[in-house]
N, C-alpha and C positions, 0 to 999 in steps of 0.2 A: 320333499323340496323339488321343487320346478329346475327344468335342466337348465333352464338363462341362467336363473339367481347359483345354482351350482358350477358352472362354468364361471361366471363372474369371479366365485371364492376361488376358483382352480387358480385362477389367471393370476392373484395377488399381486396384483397393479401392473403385471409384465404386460410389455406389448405383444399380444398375438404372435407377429412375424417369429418371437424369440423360443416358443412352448416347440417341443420335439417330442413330449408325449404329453397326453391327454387322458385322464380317466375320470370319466363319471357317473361311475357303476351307482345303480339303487337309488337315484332321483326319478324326475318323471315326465315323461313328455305328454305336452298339454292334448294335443292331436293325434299325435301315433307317428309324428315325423320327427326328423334330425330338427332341434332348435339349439342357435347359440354358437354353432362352429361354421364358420363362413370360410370365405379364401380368402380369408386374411392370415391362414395359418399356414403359411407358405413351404415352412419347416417340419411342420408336424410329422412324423414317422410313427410313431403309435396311437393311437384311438381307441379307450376301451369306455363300450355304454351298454352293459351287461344289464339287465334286468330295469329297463327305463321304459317300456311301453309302446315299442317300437312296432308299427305296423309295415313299414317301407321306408327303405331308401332314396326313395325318389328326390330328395329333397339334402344328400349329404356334398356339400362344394366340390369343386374342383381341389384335392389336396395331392399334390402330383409327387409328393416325398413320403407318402404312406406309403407304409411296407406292411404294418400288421392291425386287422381290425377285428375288436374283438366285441360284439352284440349279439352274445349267447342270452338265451332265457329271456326271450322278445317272440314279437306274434307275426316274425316275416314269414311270408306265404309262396311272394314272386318279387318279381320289378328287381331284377339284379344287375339289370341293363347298363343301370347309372353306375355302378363299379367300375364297369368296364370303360366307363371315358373320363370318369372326373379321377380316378384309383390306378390308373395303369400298371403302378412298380408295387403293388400289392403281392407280397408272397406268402400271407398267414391272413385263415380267414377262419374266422369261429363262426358258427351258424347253430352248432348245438342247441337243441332246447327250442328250437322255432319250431315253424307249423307248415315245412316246407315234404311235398307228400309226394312230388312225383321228380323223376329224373328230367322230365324236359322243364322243372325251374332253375335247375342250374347251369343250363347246357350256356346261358350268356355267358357262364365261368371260363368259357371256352379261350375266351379273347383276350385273357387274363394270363398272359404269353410266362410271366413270372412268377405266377401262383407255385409252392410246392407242398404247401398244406394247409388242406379243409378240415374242418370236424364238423359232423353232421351227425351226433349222437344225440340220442332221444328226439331227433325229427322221424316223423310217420314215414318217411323213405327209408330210412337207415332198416326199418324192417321187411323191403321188399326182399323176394328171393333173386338171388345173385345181385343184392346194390351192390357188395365191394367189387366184384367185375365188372357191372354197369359203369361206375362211377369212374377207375381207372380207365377204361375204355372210353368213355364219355372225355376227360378231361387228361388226357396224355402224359403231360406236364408235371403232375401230379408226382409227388415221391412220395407223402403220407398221407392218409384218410383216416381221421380219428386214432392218430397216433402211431400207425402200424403203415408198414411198405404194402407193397401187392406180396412179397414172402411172409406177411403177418410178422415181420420183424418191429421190434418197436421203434420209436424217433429216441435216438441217442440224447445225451445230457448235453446240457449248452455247452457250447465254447469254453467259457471262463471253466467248467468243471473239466473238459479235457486237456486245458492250460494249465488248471492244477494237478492233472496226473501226470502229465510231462513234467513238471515243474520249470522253477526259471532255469535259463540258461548259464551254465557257466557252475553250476552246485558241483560237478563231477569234479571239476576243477580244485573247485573250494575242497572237495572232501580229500583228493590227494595230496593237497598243499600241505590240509590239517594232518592228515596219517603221515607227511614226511618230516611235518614238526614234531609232531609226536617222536617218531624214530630217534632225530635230531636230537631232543630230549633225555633220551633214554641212552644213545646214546654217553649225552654228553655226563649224563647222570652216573652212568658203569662209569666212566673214565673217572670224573672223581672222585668213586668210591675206589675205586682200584689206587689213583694216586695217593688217597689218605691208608687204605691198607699197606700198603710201601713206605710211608713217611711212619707210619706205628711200628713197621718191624723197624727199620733205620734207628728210632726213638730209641725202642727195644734196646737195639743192639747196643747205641750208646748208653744207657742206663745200665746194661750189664759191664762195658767194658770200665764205667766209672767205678762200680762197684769195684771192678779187679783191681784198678788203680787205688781205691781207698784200703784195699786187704794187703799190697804191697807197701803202701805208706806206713799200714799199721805194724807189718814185718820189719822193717827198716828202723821205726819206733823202738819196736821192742829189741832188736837185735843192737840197736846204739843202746838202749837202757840194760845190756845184760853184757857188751862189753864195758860200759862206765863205771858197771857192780864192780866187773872182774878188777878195773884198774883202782879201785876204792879197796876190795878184797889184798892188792898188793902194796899198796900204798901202807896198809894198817900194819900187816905185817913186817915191812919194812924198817919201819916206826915202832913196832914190838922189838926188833931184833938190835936195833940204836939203845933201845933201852936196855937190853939184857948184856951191852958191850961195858956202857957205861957201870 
């Protein structure tokens, strides 16, 4: 696909001014130049035309909000020049994969006061002896070169991945509130087991002392049923002995 008619599809009917990134890797450019992205894209901060047939730059607009452009696996050689006036706040520049072979094509990167990382892997320079001193040296600015500082340290994980190891703000918070609920819980948990083990002895105690009450009732019973005998026992003989007068 032709990079116009791909840029057309990109745009799905937005205006220009509105797009903030741009990608259109693996279409084709008809000449070997930028086609399609003008300064009308006032906004644009990302650019990527990776593998499009890219011979030069010479031809990519004034885009003065570009920060990161990425036309890896292209046939640029030179002509970096145009970066440097129409790209100023440019700070990530992919070039990997091109056919750039000597240190004085990038020396324009100079002027590129914002640049703090190139990647220039699998370009025929990247195998000079001392490019990564060359290159730091050449371009100051510079905090990584295909990935890695001048201590061959690597480039750290994005933002959002060291925002996720921090995590949000305020979880410490949240986690002590939850451990104090918790507590509060447990807490309040013992206390009502403890109050109902107190209300079961209590219970206890009353169901034994009814009991003593029902064993005295039943004493009283039987002690009224065994004087009523005895006064039945005198009664009879009384009434034998009326008989025995008679």
């Amino acid at each position: 696909m032709e990079m116009k008619k791909r840029i057309s599809l990109e745009l799905r009917n937005r205006n220009p001014a509105e797009v903030v990134e741009l990608v259109v890797d693996n279409c084709r450019s008809s000449d070997g130049e930028v086609e399609g992205v003008t300064d009308e894209y006032t906004q644009l901060e990302v650019l990527s035309m990776v593998n499009v047939g890219l011979a030069s730059l010479s031809k990519l607009p004034s885009l003065p909000k570009l920060r990161k452009l990425e036309v890896s696996d292209n046939s640029i050689s030179a002509g970096l020049d145009s970066l440097v006036e129409n790209c100023p706040g440019l700070t990530y520049l992919n070039l990997s994969g091109n056919k750039i072979k000597e240190l004085s094509s990038i020396e324009p990167l100079q002027n590129l006061k914002n640049l703090r990382s190139l990647d220039l892997y699998s370009c025929d320079v990247s195998s000079l002896e001392d490019y990564r001193d060359g290159v730091f040296k050449l371009l100051p600015q510079l905090t990584f070169l295909d990935g890695f500082d001048p201590e061959d340290n690597e480039v750290p994980d994005s933002e959002d991945d060291e925002d996720d190891e921090a995590g949000p703000l305020g979880d410490d918070d949240d986690d002590e509130e939850e451990e104090g609920s918790d507590a509060d819980e447990d807490e309040v948990g013992l206390s009502y087991l403890m109050k109902e083990g107190i209300q079961d002895e209590e219970d206890d105690g009353d169901y034994v002392e009814d009991e003593e009450d029902d064993d005295d009732e039943e004493d009283d019973e039987e002690d009224g049923a065994a004087v009523q005998g005895e006064k039945r026992k005198r009664d009879a003989d009384d009434e034998g002995d009326d008989d025995d007068d008679e």
